[in-house]
ChimeraX commands (.cxc) that place a marker at each C-alpha (Angstrom):
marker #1 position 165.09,-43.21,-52.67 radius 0.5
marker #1 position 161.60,-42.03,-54.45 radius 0.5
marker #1 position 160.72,-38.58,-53.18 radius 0.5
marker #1 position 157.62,-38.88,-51.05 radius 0.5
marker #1 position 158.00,-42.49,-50.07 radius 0.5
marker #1 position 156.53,-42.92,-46.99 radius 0.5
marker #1 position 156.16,-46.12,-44.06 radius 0.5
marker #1 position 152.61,-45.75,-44.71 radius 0.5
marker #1 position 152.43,-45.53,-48.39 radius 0.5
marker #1 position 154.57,-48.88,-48.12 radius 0.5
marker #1 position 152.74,-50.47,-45.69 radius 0.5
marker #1 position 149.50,-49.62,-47.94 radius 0.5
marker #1 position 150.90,-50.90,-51.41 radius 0.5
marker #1 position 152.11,-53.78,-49.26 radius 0.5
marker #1 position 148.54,-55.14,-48.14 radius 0.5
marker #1 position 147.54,-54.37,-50.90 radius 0.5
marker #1 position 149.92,-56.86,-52.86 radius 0.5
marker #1 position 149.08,-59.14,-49.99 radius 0.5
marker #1 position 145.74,-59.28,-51.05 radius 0.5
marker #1 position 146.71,-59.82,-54.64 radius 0.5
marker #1 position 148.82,-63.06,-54.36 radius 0.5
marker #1 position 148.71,-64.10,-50.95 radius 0.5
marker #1 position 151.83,-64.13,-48.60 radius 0.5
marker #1 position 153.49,-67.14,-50.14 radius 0.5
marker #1 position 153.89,-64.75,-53.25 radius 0.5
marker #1 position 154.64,-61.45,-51.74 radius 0.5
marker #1 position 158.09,-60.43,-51.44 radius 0.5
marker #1 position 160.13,-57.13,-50.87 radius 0.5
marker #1 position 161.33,-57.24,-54.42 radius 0.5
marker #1 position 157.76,-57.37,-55.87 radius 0.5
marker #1 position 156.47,-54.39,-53.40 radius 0.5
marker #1 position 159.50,-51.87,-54.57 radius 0.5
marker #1 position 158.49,-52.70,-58.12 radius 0.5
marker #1 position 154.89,-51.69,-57.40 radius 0.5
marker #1 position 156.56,-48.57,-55.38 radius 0.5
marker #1 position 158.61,-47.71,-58.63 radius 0.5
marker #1 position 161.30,-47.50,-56.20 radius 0.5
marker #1 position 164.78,-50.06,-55.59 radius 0.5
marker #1 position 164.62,-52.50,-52.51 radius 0.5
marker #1 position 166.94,-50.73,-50.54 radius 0.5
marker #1 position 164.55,-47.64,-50.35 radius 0.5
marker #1 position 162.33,-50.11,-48.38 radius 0.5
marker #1 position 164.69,-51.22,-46.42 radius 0.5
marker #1 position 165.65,-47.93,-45.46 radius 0.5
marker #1 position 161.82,-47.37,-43.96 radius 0.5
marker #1 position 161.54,-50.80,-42.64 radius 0.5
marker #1 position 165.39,-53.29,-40.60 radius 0.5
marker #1 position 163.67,-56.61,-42.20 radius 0.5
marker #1 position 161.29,-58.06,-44.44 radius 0.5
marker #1 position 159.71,-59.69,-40.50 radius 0.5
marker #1 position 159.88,-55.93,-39.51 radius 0.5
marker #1 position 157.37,-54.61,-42.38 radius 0.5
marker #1 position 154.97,-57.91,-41.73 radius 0.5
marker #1 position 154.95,-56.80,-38.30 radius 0.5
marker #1 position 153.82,-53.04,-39.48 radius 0.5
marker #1 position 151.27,-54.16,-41.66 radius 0.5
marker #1 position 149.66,-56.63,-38.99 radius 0.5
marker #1 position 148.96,-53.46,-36.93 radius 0.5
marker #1 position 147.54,-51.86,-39.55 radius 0.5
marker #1 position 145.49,-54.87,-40.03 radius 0.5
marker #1 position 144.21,-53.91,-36.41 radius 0.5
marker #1 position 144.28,-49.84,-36.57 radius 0.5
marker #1 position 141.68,-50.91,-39.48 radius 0.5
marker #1 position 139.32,-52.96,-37.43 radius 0.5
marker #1 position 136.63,-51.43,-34.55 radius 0.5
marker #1 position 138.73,-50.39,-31.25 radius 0.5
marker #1 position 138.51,-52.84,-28.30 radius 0.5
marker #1 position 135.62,-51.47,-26.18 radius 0.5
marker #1 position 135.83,-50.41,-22.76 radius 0.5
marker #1 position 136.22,-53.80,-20.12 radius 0.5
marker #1 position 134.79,-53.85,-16.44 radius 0.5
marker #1 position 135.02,-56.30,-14.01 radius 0.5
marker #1 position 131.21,-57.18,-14.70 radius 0.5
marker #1 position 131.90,-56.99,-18.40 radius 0.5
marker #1 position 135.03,-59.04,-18.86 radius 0.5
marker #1 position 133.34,-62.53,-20.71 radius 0.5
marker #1 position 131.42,-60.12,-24.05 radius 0.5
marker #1 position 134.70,-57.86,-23.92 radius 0.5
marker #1 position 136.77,-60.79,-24.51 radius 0.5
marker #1 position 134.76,-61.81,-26.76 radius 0.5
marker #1 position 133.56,-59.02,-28.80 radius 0.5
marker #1 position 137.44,-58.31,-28.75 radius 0.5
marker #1 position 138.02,-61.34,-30.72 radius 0.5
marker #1 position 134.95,-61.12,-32.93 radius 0.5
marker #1 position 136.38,-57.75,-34.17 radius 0.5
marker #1 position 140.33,-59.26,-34.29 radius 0.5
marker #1 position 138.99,-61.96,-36.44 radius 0.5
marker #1 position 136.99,-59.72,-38.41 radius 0.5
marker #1 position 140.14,-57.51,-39.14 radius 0.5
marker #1 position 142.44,-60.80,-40.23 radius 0.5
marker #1 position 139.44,-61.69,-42.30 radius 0.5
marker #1 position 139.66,-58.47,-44.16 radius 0.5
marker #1 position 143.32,-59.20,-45.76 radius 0.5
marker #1 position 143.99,-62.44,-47.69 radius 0.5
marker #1 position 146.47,-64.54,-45.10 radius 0.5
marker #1 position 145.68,-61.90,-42.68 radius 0.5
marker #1 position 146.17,-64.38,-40.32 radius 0.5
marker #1 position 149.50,-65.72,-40.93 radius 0.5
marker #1 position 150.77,-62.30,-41.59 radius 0.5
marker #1 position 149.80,-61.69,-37.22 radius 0.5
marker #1 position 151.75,-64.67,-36.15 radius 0.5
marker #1 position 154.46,-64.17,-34.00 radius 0.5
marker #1 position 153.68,-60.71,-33.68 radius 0.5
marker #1 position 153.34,-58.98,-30.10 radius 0.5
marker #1 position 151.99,-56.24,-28.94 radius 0.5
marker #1 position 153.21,-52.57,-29.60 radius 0.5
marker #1 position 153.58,-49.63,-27.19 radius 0.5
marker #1 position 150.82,-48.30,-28.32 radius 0.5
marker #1 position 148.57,-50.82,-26.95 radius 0.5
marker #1 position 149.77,-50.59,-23.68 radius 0.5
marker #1 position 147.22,-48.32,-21.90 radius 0.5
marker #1 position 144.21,-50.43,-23.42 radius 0.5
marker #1 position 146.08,-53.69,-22.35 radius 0.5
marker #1 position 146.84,-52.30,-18.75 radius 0.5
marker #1 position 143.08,-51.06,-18.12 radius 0.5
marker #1 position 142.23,-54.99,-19.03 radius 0.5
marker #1 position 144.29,-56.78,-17.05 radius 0.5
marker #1 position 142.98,-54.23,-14.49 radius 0.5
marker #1 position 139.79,-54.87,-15.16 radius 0.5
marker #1 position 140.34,-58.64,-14.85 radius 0.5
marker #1 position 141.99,-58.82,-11.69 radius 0.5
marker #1 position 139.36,-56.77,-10.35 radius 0.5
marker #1 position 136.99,-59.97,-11.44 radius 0.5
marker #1 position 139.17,-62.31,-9.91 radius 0.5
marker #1 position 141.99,-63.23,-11.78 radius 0.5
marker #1 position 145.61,-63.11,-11.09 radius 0.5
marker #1 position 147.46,-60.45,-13.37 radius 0.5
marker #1 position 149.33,-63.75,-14.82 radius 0.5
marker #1 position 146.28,-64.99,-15.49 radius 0.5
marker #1 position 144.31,-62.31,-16.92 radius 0.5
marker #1 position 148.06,-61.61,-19.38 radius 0.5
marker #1 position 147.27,-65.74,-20.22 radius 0.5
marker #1 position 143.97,-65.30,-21.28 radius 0.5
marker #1 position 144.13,-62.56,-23.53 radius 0.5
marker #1 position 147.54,-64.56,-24.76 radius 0.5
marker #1 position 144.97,-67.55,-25.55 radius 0.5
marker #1 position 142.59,-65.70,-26.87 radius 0.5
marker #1 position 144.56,-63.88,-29.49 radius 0.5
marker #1 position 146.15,-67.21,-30.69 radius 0.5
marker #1 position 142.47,-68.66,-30.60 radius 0.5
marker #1 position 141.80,-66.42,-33.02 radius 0.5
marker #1 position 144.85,-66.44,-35.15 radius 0.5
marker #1 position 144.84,-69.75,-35.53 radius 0.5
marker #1 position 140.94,-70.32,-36.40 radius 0.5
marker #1 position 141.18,-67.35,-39.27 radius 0.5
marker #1 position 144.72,-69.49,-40.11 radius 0.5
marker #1 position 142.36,-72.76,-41.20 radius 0.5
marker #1 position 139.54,-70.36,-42.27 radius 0.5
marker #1 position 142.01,-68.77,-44.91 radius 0.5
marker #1 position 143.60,-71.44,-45.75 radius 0.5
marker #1 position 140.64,-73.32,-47.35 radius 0.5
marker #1 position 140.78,-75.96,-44.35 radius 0.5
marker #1 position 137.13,-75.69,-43.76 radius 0.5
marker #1 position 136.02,-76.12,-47.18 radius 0.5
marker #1 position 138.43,-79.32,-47.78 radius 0.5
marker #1 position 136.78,-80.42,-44.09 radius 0.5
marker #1 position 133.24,-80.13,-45.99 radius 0.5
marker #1 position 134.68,-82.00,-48.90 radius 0.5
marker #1 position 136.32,-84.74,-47.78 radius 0.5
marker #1 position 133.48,-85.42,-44.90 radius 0.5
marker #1 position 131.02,-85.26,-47.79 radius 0.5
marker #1 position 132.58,-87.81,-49.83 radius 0.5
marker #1 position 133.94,-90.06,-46.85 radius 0.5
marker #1 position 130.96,-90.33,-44.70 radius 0.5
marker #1 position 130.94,-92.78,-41.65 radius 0.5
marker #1 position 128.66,-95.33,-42.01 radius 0.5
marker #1 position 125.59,-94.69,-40.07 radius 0.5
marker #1 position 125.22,-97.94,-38.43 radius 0.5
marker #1 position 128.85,-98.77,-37.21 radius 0.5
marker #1 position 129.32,-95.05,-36.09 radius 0.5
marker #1 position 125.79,-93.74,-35.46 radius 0.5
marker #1 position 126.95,-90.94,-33.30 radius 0.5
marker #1 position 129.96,-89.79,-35.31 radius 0.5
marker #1 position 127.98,-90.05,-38.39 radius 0.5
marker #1 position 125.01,-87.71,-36.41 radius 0.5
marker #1 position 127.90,-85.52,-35.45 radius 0.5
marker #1 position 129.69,-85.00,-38.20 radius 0.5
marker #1 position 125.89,-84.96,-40.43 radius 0.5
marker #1 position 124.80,-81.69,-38.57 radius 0.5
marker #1 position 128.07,-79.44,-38.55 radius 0.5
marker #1 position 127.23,-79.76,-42.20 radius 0.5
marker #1 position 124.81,-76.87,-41.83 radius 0.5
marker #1 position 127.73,-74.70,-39.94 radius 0.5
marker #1 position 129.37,-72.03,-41.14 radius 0.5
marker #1 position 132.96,-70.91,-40.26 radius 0.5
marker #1 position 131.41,-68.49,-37.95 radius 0.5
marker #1 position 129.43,-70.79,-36.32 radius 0.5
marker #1 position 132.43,-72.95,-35.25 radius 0.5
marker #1 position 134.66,-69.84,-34.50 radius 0.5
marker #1 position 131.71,-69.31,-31.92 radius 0.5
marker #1 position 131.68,-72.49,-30.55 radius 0.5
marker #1 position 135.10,-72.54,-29.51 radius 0.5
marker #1 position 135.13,-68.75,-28.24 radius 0.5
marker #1 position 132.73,-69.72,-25.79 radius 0.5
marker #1 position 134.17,-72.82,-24.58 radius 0.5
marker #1 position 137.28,-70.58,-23.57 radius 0.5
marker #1 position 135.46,-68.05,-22.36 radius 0.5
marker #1 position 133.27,-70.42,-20.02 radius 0.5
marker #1 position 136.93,-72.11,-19.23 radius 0.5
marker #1 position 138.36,-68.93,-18.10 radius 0.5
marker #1 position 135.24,-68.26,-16.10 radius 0.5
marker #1 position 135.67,-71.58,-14.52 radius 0.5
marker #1 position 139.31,-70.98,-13.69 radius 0.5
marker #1 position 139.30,-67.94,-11.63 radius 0.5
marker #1 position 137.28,-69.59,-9.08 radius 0.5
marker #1 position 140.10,-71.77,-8.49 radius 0.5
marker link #1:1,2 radius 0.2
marker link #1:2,3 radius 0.2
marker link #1:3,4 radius 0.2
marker link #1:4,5 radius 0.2
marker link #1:5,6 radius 0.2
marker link #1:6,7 radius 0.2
marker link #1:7,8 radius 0.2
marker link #1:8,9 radius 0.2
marker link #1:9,10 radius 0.2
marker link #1:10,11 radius 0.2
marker link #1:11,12 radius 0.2
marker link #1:12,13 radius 0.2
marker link #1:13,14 radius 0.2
marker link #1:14,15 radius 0.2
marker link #1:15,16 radius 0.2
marker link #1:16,17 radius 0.2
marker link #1:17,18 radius 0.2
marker link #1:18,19 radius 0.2
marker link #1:19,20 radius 0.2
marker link #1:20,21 radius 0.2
marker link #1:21,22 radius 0.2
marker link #1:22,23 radius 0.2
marker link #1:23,24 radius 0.2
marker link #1:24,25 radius 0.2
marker link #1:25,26 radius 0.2
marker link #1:26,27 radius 0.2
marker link #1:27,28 radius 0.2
marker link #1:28,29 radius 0.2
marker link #1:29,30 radius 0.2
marker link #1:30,31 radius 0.2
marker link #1:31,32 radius 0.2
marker link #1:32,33 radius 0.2
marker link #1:33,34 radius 0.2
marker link #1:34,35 radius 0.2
marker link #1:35,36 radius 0.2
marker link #1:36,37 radius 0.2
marker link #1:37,38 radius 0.2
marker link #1:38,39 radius 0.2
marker link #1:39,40 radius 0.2
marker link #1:40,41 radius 0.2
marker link #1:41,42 radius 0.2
marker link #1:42,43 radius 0.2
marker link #1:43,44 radius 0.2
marker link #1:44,45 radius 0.2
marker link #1:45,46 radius 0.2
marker link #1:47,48 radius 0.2
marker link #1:48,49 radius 0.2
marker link #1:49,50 radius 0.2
marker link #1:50,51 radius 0.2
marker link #1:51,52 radius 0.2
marker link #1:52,53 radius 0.2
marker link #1:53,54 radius 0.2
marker link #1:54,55 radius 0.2
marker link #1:55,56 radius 0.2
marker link #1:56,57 radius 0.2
marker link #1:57,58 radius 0.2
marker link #1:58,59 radius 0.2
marker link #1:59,60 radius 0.2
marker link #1:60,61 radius 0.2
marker link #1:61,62 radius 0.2
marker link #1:62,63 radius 0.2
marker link #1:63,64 radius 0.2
marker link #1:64,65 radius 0.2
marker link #1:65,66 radius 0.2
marker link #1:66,67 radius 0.2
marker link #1:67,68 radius 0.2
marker link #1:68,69 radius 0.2
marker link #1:69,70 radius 0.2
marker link #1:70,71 radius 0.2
marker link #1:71,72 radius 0.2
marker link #1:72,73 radius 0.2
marker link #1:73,74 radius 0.2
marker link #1:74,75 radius 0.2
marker link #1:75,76 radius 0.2
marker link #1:76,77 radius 0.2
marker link #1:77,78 radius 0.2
marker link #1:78,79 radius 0.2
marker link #1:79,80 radius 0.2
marker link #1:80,81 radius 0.2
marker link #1:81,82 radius 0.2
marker link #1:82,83 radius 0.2
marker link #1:83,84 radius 0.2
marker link #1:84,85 radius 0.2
marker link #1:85,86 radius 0.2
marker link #1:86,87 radius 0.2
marker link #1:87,88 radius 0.2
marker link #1:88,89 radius 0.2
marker link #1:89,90 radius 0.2
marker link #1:90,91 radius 0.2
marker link #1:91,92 radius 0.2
marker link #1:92,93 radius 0.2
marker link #1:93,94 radius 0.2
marker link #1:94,95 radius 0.2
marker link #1:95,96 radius 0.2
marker link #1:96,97 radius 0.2
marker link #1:97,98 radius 0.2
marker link #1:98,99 radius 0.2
marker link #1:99,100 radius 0.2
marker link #1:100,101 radius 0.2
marker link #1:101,102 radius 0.2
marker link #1:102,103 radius 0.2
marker link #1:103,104 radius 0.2
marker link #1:104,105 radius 0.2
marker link #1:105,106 radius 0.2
marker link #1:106,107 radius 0.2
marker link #1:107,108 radius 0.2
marker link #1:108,109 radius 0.2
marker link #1:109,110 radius 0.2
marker link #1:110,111 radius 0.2
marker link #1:111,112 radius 0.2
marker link #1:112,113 radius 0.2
marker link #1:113,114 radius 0.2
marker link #1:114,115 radius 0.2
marker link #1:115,116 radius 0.2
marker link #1:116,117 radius 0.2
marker link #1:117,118 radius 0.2
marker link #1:118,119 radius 0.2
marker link #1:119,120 radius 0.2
marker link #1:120,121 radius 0.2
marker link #1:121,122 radius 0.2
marker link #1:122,123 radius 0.2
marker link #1:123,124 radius 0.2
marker link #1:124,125 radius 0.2
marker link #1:125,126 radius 0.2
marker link #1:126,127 radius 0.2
marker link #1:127,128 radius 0.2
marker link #1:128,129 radius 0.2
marker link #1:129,130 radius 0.2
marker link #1:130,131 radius 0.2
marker link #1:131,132 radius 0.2
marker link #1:132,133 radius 0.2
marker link #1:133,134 radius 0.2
marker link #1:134,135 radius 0.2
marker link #1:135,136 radius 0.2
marker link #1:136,137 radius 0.2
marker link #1:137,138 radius 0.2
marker link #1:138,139 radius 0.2
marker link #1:139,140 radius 0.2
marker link #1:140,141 radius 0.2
marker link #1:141,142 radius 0.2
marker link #1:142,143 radius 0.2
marker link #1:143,144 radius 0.2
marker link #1:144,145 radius 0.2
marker link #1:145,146 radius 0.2
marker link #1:146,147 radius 0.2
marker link #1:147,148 radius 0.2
marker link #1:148,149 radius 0.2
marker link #1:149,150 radius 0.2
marker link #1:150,151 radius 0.2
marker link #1:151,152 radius 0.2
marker link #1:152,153 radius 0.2
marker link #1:153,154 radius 0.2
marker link #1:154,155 radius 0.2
marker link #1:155,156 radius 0.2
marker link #1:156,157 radius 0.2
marker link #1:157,158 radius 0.2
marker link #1:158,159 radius 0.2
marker link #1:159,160 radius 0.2
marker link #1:160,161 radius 0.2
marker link #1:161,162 radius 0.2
marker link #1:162,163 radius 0.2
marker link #1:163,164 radius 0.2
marker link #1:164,165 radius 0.2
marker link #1:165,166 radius 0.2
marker link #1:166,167 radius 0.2
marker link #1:167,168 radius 0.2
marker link #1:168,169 radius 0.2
marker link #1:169,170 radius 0.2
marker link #1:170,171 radius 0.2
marker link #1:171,172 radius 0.2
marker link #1:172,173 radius 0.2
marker link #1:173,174 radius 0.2
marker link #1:174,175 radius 0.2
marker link #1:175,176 radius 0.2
marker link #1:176,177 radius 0.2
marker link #1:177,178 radius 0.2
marker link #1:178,179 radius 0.2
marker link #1:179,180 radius 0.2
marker link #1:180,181 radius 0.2
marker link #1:181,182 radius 0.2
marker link #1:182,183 radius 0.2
marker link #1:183,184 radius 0.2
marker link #1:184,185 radius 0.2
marker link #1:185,186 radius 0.2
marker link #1:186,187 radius 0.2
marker link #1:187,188 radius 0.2
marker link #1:188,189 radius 0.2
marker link #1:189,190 radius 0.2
marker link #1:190,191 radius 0.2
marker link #1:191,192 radius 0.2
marker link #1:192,193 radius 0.2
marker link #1:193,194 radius 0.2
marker link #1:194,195 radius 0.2
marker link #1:195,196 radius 0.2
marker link #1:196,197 radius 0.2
marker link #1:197,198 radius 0.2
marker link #1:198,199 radius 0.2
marker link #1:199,200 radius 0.2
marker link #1:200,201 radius 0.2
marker link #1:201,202 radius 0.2
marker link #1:202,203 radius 0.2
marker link #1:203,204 radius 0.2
marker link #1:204,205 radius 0.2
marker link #1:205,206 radius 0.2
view
């Protein structure tokens, strides 16, 4: 094993390759060649290729702005400025996104993720419920950034642009779909972060 080699020098060098080629090209064999080191000196840092993903998605999130502090009168903008700042922090490594999924929750989270559910019960909600919503949230999230990176929304633009609706057998479809051509991927991200934050709202009254 390379003298020095270190979880976090790995973990660097590997989002950094990430951001190179993508996840579809990144594999252990390519990182230890980058190291200078043999696979098995990876391997000894990290059980599983699935096991250094999962290290490099938290650093994904170590990198991004800390979730703020939640109160029972705060809980809709801390759920949402929570997943402004998640998105922001997939957005920041090329499949970001796909390199999260599947991924839980470690230990380390645990006192932020406690005082929230706290905080949410204390507004109303079950502690089921407030675990749910954060659950929804995060996959929200993951999977908008998911079509983002993936070049969804630009094929979306592309295809609508060339296959149009005729305006006078689908006048409201074509008004639809003629306006979300000013939006940006932010835009829509918003629009669906407030329809499940107006949802949730809606749901602990029940």
């Amino acid at each position: 094993m390379k003298m020095g080699l270190s979880r976090e020098a790995i973990v660097r060098s590997a989002l950094e390759l990430l951001n190179e080629g993508g996840l579809d090209a990144f594999t252990t064999r390519r990182l230890a060649e980058r190291l200078g080191v043999k696979q098995p000196a990876i391997y000894w840092h990290f059980r599983n290729k699935r096991d250094l993903l999962d290290e490099m998605a938290a650093q994904m999130l170590k990198e991004g702005a800390p979730p703020g502090p939640m109160t029972p009168d705060t809980w809709t903008e801390a759920l949402k400025e929570n997943a402004r700042s998640f998105r922001d922090s997939l957005l920041r490594y090329r499949d970001g996104a796909r390199v999260h999924a599947g991924t839980r929750p470690d230990a380390s989270l645990y006192a932020s993720l406690d005082g929230r559910v706290r905080a949410m019960r204390d507004a109303g909600f079950s502690a089921d419920d407030a675990v749910r919503a954060m659950m929804v949230m995060s996959h929200y999230v993951v999977g908008s950034v998911i079509e983002e990176q993936s070049g969804a929304e630009a094929a979306r633009v592309s295809i609508e642009s060339g296959f149009l609706p005729d305006a006078d057998t689908y006048p409201d479809l074509f008004c639809g779909i003629s306006q979300m051509h000013d939006d940006d991927a932010t835009d829509g991200f918003e629009f669906g972060l407030d329809a499940l934050v107006r949802g949730l709202a809606a749901r602990r009254s029940t």
